[in-house]
GUNU-101238 format. One record per residue: x, z, y of N, C-alpha, C in turn. Coordinates in pm, whole numbers, padded with zeros to 5 digits, always signed. Atoms other than C-alpha are relative to their C-alpha. Layout:
XZYXZYXZY...
This chain:
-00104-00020+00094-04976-04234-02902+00121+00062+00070-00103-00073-00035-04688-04018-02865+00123-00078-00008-00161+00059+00001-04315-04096-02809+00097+00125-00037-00082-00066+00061-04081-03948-03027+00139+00053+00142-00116-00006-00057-03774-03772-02819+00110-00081-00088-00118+00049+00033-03453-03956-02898+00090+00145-00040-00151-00143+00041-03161-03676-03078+00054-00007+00060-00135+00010-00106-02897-03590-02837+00105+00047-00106-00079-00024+00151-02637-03623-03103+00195+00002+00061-00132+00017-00002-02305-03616-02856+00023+00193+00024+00018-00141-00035-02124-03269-02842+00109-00014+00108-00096+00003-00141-01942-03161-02512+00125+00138-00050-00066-00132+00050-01626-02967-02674+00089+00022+00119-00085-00059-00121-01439-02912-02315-00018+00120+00029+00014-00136-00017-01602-02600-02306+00099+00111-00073-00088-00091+00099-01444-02472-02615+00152-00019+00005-00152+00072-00037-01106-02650-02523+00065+00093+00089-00022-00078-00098-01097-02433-02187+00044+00140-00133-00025-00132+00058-01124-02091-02414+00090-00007-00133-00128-00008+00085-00885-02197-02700+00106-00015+00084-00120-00029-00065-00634-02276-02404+00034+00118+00063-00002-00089-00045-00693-01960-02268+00038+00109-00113-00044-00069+00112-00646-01810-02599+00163+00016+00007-00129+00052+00026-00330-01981-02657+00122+00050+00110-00135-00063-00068-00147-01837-02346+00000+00136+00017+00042-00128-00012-00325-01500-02366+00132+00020-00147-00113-00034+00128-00128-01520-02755+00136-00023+00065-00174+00047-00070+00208-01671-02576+00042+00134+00085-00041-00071-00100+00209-01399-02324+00044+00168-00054-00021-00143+00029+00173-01062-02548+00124-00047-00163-00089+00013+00143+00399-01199-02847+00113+00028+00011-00194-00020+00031+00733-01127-02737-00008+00126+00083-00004-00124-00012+00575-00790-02604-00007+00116-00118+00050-00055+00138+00467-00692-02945+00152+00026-00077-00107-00089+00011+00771-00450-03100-00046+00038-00135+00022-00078+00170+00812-00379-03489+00047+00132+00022-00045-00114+00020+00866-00073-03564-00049+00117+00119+00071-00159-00123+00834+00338-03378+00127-00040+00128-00027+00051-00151+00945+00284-03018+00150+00134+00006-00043-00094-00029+01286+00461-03008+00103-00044+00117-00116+00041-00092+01634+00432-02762+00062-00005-00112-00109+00057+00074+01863+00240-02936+00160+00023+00072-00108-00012-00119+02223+00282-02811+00068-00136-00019-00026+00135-00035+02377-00042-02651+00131+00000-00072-00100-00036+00057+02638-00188-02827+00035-00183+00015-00012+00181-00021+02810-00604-02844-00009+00005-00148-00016+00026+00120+02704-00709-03208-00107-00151-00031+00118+00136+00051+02563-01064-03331-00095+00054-00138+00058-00012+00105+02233-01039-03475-00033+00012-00110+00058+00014+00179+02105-00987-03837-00107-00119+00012+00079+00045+00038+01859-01211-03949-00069-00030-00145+00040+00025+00132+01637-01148-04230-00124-00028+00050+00137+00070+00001+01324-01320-04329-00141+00101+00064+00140-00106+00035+01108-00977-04389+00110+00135+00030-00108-00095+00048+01369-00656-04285-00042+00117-00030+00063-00072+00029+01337-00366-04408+00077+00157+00081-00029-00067-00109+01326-00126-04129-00008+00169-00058-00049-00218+00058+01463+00297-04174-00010-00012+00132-00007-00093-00149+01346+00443-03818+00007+00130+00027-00035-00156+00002+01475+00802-03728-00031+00050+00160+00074-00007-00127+01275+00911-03388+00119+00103+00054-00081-00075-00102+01453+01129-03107-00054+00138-00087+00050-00129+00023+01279+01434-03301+00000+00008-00136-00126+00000+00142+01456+01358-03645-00096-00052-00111+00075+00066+00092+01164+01192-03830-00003-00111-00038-00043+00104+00074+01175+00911-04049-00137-00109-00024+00142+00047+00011+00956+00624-04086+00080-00182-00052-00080+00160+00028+01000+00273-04284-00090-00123-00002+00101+00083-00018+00792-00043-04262+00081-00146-00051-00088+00119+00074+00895-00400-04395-00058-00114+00117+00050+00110-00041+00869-00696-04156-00088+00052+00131+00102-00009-00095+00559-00638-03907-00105+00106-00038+00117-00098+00075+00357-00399-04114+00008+00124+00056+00012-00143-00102+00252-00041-03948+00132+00072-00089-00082-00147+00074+00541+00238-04010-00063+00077-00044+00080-00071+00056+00453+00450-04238+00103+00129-00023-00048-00101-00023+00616+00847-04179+00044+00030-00136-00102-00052+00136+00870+00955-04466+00016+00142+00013-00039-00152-00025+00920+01330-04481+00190+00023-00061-00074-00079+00108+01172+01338-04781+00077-00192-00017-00094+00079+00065+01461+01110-04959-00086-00046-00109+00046-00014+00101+01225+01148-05238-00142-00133+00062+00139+00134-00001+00894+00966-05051+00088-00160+00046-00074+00115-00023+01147+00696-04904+00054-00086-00158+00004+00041+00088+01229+00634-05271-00136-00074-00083+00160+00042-00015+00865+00647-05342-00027-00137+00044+00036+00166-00084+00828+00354-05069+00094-00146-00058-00077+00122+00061+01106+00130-05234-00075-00022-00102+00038+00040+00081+00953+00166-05514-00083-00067-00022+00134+00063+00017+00589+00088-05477-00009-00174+00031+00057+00151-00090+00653-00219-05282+00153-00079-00051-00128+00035+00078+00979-00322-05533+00051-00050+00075-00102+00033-00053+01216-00341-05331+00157-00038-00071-00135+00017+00075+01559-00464-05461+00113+00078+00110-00154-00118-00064+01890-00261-05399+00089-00128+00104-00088+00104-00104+02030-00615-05285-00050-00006+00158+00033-00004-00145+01831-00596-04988+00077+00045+00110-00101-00120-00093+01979-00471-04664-00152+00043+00065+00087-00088-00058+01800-00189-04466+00052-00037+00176+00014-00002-00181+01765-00189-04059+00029+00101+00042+00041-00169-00053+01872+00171-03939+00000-00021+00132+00119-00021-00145+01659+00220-03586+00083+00130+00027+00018-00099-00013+01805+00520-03485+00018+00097+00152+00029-00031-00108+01715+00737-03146+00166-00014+00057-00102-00021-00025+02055+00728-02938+00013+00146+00064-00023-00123-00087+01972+01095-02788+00024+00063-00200+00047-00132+00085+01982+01244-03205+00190+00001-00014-00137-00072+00044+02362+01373-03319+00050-00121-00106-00052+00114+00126+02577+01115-03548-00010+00148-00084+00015-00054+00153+02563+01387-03835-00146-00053-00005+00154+00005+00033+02174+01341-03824-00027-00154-00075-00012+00081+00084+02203+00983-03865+00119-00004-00113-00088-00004+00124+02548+01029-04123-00072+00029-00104+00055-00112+00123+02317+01238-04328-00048-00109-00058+00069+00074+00078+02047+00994-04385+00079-00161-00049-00116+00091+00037+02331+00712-04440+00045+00025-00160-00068-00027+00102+02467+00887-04691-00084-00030-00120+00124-00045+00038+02137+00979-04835-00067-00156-00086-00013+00133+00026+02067+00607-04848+00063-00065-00137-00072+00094+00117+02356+00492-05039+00008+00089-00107+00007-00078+00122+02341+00769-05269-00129-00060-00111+00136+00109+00089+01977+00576-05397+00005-00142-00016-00045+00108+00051+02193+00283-05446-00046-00112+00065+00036+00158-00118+02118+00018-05105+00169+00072+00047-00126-00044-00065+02444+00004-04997+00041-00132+00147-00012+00063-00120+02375-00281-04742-00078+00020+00149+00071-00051-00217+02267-00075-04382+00035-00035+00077-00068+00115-00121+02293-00266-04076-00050+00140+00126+00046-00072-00132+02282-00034-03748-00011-00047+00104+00069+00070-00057+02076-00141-03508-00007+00052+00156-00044-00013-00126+02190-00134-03137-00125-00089+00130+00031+00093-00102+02049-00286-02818+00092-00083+00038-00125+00079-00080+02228-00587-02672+00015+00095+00125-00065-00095-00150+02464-00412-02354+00111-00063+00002-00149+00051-00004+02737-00505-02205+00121+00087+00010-00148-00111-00014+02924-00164-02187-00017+00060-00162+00077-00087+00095+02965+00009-02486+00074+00121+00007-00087-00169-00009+03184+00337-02362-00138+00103+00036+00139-00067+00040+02819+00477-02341-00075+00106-00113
């Protein structure tokens, strides 16, 4: 007569423990490398933070292009006043909102004035300009 094996019914989760901790500092380590928005030079400036929940980011690259994204979501390239309207719209944006302006520190203040203007002319009239912390600002 035969003898049944006994079930090996314990589980050994240290294995999986090791690779979720390894997870966990692999996530800790790239999270405060990870950057919303198109990668531009900001110019340094002394101003206390904004803080909104979700912001809604206007980026203007060193090569005068436009690009807006809300929060963490990919930028998505604006050509016109007209598709930037477009983008408020689709994703209902309210006028109370404030906007984020990103803008390169090598482009001309008319370049950003323009799209400022441009802005409040489509009725957001709360734009926050968006500096690097510095400690000089005759720059």
């Amino acid at each position: 007569m035969r003898r049944r094996k006994e079930v090996f019914s314990s589980l050994n989760i240290v294995p999986y423990l090791d690779v979720m901790l390894v997870l966990l500092v692999i996530f800790m380590a790239t999270t405060p490398i990870v950057q919303t928005g198109v990668n531009v030079n900001l110019p340094t400036g002394k101003a206390e933070g904004l803080h909104a929940q979700q912001p809604i980011i206007l980026t203007i690259d060193s090569k005068g292009q436009r690009f807006l994204q809300t929060g963490n979501e990919e930028a998505v390239a604006v050509s016109d006043m007209q598709a930037i309207q477009q983008w408020f719209t689709s994703r209902d944006i309210k006028k109370e909102r404030a906007i984020h302006l990103h803008a390169d520190r090598s482009l001309s203040w008319q370049r950003v004035l323009t799209v400022l203007v441009q802005v409040n002319q489509m009725g957001w009239s709360k734009i926050a300009l968006s500096t690097q912390a510095g400690t000089d600002d005759s720059e």
